[in-house]
N, C-alpha and C positions, 0 to 999 in steps of 0.2 A: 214776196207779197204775203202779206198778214192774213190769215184765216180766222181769226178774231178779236172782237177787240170790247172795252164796258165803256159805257157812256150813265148819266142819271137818267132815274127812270124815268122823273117830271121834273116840272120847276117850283121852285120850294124853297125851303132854307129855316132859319135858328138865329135867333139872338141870342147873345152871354153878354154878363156884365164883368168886367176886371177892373177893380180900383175905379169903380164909377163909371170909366168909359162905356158905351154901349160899342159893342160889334154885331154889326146886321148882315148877316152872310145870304145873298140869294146867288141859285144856282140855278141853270137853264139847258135842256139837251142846245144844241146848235150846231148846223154843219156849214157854217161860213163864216168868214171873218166880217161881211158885212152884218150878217145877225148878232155874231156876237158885241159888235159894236153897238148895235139897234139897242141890245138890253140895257149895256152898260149906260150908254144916255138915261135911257127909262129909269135904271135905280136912280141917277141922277135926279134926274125929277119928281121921284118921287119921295126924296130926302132932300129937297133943296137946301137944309138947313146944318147938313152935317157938314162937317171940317174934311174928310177926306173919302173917297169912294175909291177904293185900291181893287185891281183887278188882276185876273189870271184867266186864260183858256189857253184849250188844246184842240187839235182839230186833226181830219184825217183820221183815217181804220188806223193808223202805223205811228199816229201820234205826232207827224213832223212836224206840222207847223203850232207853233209855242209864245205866246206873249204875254204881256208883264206891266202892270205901272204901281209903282210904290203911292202915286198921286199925290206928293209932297210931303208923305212919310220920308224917314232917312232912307238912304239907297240901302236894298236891300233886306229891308225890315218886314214889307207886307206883300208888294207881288209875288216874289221870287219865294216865299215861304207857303205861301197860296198855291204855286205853282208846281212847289215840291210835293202837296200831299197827293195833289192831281197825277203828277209823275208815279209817286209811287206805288202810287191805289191803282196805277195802269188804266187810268178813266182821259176820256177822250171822246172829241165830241161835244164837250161839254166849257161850258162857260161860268165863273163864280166872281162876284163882288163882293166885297164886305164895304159896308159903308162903318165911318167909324163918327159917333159921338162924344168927345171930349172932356172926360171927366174932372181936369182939372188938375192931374197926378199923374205927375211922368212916369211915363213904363221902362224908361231903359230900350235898347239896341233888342237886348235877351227878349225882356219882355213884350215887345211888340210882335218879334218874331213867333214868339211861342203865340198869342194870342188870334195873330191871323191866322196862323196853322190851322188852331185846336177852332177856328170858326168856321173852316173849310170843310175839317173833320168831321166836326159834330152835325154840320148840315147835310154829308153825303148820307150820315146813318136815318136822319130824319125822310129823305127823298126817296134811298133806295138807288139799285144799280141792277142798270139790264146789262147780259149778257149776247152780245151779236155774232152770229156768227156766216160765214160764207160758206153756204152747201148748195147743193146741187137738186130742185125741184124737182120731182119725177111725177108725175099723174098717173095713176092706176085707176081702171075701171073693169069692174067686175059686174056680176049677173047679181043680181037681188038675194039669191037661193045661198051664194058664197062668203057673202057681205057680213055678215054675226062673225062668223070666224074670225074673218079677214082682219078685220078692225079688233077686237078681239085680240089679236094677236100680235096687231102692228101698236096698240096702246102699251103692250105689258114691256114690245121690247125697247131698244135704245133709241130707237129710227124718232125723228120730230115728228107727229102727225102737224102738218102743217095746217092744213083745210079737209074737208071735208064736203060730199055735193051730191044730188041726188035727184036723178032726172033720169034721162031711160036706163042707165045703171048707175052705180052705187061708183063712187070718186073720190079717191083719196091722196093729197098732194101730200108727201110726202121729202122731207130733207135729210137729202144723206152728204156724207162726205164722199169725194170723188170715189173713191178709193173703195167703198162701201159698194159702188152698184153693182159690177158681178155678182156679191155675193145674195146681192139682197134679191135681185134677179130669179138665182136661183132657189131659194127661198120661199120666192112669190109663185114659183111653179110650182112645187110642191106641196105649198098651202091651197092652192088654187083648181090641182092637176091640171097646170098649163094653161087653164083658159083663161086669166087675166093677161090683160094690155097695158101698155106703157107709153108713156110719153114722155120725153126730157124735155124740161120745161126752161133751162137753161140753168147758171147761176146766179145768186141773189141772197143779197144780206139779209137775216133771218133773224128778229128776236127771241131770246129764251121763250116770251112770252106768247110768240108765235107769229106776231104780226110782220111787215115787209116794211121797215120805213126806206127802204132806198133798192135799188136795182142797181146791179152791174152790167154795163152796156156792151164790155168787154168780149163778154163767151162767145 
């Protein structure tokens, strides 16, 4: 089981022109194949006029499921190229169309391919890429008097401060990796002298950013 995985940070994307053609690259987080479907209509309509809307997503922490349409480009010239920058950038989760406008000047097998690629590429660097990862929530709560340190201390190190809360004591959610809570345990005693409490809040997908877009049901 995958412990993490990158998806785009928003939906977005980049136009380039090559030999007049327009490629319109939009890209979308999604965690289904019916959303990702959902989009791919929507660029539809919202280019009704372009000659081909070729697509690619990934889907799953682990990447499995994988799909493709060249959209009456040559086999193998725009999904499977789309697909590969998604593969190789390890991004997943995520869904990309490139609509294409037809400038009149054939691009070649080579050329098409390189084109969709570098449309997928350049719209990942425009959107950005979160990093998710699968830790283990802890809740700490302390006494008001301990709390500066505490936090203080839990910012500078590696631990995610996930949330933070503040009602009869001072509360701070915290992501570690499994493997991480003995020690951190320990830690919290001696920063604390024992008087902080804990709570295991289960497991749950965590963005770098901090936010929770999904739970695991599993723990």
């Amino acid at each position: 089981m995958t412990d993490r995985y990158l998806s785009v940070a928003r939906s977005g994307g980049c136009e380039i022109e090559i030999k007049r053609s327009r490629f319109l690259c939009a890209l979308a987080p999604v965690t289904s194949e019916e959303a990702a479907r959902e989009f791919i209509a929507a660029r539809r309509r919202a280019e009704p006029g372009a000659r081909h809307h070729c697509h690619a997503f990934v889907l799953g922490p682990d990447g499995r499921t994988r799909r493709s349409s060249d959209d009456g480009e040559p086999a193998g010239t725009a999904g499977t190229p789309m697909l590969e920058v998604l593969r190789r950038r390890s991004i997943t989760e995520t869904v990309a169309v490139v609509t294409r406008y037809f400038g009149g000047v054939l691009l070649g097998a080579g050329g098409l391919i390189r084109a969709y690629g570098q449309s997928v590429s350049d719209a990942l660097e425009v959107v950005g890429v979160l990093e998710h990862r699968r830790l283990r929530l802890v809740e700490v709560a302390v006494s008001y008097d301990r709390a500066g340190r505490l936090e203080n201390d839990l910012r500078a190190s590696s631990y995610l401060v996930h949330a933070t809360r503040f009602d009869e004591s001072a509360r701070f959610e915290i992501g570690l990796a499994p493997d991480e809570v003995p020690a951190f345990e320990g830690r919290l005693a001696n920063l604390t002298n024992g008087e902080a409490t804990t709570t295991e809040l289960g497991d749950h997908w965590v963005t770098s950013g901090g936010t929770r877009p999904g739970v695991d049901q599993g723990h």
